[in-house]
N, C-alpha and C positions, 0 to 999 in steps of 0.2 A: 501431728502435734501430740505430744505426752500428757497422760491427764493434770499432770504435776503441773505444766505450762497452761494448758488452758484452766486450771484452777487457779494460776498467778493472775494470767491475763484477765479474768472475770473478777477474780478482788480488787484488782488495780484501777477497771474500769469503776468498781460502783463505789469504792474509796472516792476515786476522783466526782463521782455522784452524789454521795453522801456528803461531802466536803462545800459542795457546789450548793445544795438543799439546805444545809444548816453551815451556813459562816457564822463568825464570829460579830458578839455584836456588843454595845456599849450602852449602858443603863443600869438601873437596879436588875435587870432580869440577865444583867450577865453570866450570872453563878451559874444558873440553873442548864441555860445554853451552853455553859463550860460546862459543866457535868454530865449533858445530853452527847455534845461533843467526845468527850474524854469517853464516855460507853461504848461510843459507836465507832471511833476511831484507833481502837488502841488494839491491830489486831483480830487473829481469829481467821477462820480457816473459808469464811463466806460459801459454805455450799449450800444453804438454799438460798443466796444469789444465781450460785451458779445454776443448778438444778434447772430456777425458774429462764434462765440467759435461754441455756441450751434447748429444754423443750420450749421453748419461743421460736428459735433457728427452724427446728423442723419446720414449720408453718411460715414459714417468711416477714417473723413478724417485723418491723421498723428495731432499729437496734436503740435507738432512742427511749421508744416506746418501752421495752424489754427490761433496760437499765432503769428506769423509774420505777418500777412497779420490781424489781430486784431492791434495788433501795429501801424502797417501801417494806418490803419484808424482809429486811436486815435490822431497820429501826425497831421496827416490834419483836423480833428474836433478840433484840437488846436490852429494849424494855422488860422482856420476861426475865434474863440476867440478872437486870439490876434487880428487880424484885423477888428475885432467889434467891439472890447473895444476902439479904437481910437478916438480921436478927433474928425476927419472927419468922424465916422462913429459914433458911440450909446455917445462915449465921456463919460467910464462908468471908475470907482475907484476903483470898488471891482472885484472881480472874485474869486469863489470858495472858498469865505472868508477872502482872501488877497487882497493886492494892484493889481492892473491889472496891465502885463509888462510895458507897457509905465509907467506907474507911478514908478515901480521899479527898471526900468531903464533908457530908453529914448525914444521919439517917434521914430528918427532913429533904432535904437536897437530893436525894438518892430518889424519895420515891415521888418528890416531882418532876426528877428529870424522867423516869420509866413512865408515870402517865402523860408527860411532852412528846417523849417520840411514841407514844401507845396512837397517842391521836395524832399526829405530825402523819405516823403511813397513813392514816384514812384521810389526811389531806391529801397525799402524794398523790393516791391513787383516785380521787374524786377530780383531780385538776385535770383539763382538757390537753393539758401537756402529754398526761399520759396515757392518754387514747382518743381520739377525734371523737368516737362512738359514745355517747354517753349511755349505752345500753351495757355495752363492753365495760367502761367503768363502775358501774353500780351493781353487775354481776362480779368483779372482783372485789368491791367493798363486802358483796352481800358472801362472798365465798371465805373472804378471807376474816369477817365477823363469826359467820358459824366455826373456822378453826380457830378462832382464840380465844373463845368465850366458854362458858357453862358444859354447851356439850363439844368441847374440844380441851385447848391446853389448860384452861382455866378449871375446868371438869377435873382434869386430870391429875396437876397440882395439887385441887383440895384431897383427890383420893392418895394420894404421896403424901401427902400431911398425916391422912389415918392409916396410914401403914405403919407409922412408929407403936402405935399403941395395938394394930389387931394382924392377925397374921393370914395373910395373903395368898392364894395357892397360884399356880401358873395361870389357871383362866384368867384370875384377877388382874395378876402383872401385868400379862399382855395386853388386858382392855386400858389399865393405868395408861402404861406409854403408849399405844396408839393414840389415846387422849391429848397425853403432855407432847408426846414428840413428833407422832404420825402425823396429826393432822396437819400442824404448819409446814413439815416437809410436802403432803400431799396438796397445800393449796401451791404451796412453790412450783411444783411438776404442772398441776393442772391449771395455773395462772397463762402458763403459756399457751397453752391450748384454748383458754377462755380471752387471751388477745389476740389470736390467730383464726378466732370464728371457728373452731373446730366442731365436727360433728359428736354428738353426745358419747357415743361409742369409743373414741379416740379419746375424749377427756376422761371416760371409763376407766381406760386403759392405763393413763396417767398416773390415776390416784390408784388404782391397785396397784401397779409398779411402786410406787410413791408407800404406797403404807408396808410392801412386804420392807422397800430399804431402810423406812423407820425403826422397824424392828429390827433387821441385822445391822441396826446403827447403833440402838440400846443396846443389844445384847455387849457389841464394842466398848458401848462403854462403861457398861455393868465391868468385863475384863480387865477393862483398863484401870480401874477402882479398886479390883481386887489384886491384880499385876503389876501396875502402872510405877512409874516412878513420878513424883512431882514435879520434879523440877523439870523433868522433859514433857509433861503434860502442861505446867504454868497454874496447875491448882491442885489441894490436900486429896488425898486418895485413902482408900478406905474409911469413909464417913458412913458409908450405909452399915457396912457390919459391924460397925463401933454403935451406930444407933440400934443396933436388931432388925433393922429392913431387910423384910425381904426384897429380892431383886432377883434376874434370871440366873446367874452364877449363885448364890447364897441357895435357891432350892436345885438349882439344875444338875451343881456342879462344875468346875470347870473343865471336865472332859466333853459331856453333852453338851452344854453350851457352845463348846466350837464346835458338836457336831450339826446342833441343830442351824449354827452359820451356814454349813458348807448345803447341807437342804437348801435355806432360802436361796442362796449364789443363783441358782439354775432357775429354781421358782420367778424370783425376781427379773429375771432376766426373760422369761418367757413372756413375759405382758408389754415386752415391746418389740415383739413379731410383728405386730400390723405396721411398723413405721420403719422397718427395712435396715437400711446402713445409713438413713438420717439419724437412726437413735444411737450412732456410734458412742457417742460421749456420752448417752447417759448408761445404755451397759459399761461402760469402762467405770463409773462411778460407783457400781456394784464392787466389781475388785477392790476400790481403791477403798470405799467405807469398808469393806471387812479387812484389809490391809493395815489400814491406820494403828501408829504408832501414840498416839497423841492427839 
């Protein structure tokens, strides 16, 4: 199977999950559920779905189990979304092609639908649905709080915020997005490992793999910002050099910057030696994030 395919088949499945977890409903709180809805369904390329699917497989986790807890961290990478797309925060129109929620709806409406699905994953993953274990469940709450908060995406955010106004050198970049971006890809990788009872060394291996592909995924799409076309992207490009951000392209260069890719390729790929020709699909997902078009 082509990574192209198993990236379709892994969206399709946790669309049909997503869809299943938040239906539609009827009352005063429809708005907000329709705008929670309209974030999470509209779209988008689900790979830390997939990420989390795949290192699940290796371990034999329940495919049930797998697709919850993919869910679950598809709601809160939408939640962060919605509350990017803000005014106060990137102040952006598009997303994924469409209007971004505030503009479809309201700014109010916008950021209760992002703190609905924020806490909606930490329902998902605290329901006995999605893991028998309730040891297993409260180590994926507790893994996946440490990557969204303070010292993870939410960390990392506020430092993207103070980079409009102070100037940034490469150490700092790269601590920013392992913050904003690293970490909820690395709870995606190592979620599967922490459903599958994995030995600590193996979940190790995970999140090292996991945070080198965060980085050759910004660096993507620092590129594609400065490269990019919008309309085949689905959102404005070039917003960081119009603000004076720095980013890895703005100090690197765009000739370094694809060199320093083709470094991670190999790097990234060697931290999942220990798991043989079951981590097929997640080395192929190396190619594919430095590939990407959009």
């Amino acid at each position: 199977m082509s990574i192209e395919r198993a990236l379709n088949e892994a969206a399709a499945a946790v669309n049909r999950m997503l869809d299943q977890l938040l239906p539609p409903v009827a009352g005063a709180e429809r708005r907000v559920v329709d705008a929670m809805r309209y974030a999470t369904m509209g779209g988008g390329k689900r790979i830390r779905p997939y990420l989390l699917i795949n290192s699940a497989l290796m371990f034999d986790v329940h495919h049930d189990y797998a697709l919850r807890a993919a869910a679950a961290i598809e709601m809160l990478h939408c939640y962060s979304l919605v509350h990017d797309d803000l005014p106060a925060m990137d102040d952006s129109d598009l997303r994924r092609g469409r209007k971004t929620v505030h503009k479809e709806f309201d700014e109010a409406t916008a950021i209760l639908a992002g703190d609905g699905l924020l806490t909606m994953a930490f329902e998902v993953l605290a329901d006995p649905a999605t893991h028998p274990d309730g040891h297993v469940r409260a180590d994926l709450a507790l893994a996946l709080a440490k990557a969204a908060g303070a010292a993870g995406m939410v960390g990392g955010q506020m430092i993207d915020l103070l980079a409009e106004n102070e100037t940034l050198d490469i150490g700092a970049i790269t601590r920013l997005q392992r913050l904003k971006t690293g970490e909820i890809i690395a709870f995606s990788c190592e979620a599967g490992g922490i459903l599958g009872h994995a030995a600590p060394h193996m979940r190790q291996a995970l999140i090292s793999y996991a945070h080198d592909l965060g980085l050759a995924f910004q660096i993507v799409d620092d590129l594609l910002d400065a490269e990019g076309d919008p309309e085949s992207l689905g959102k404005a490009v070039g917003k960081d050099a119009a603000k004076g951000k720095a980013n890895f392209v703005t100090l690197l260069g765009v000739e370094a910057a694809r060199e320093r890719l083709s470094l991670l390729s190999s790097q990234t790929k060697a931290h999942l030696e220990p798991f043989g020709e079951a981590a097929e699909f997640l080395r192929a997902s190396v190619d594919f994030v430095l590939e990407r078009r959009r």
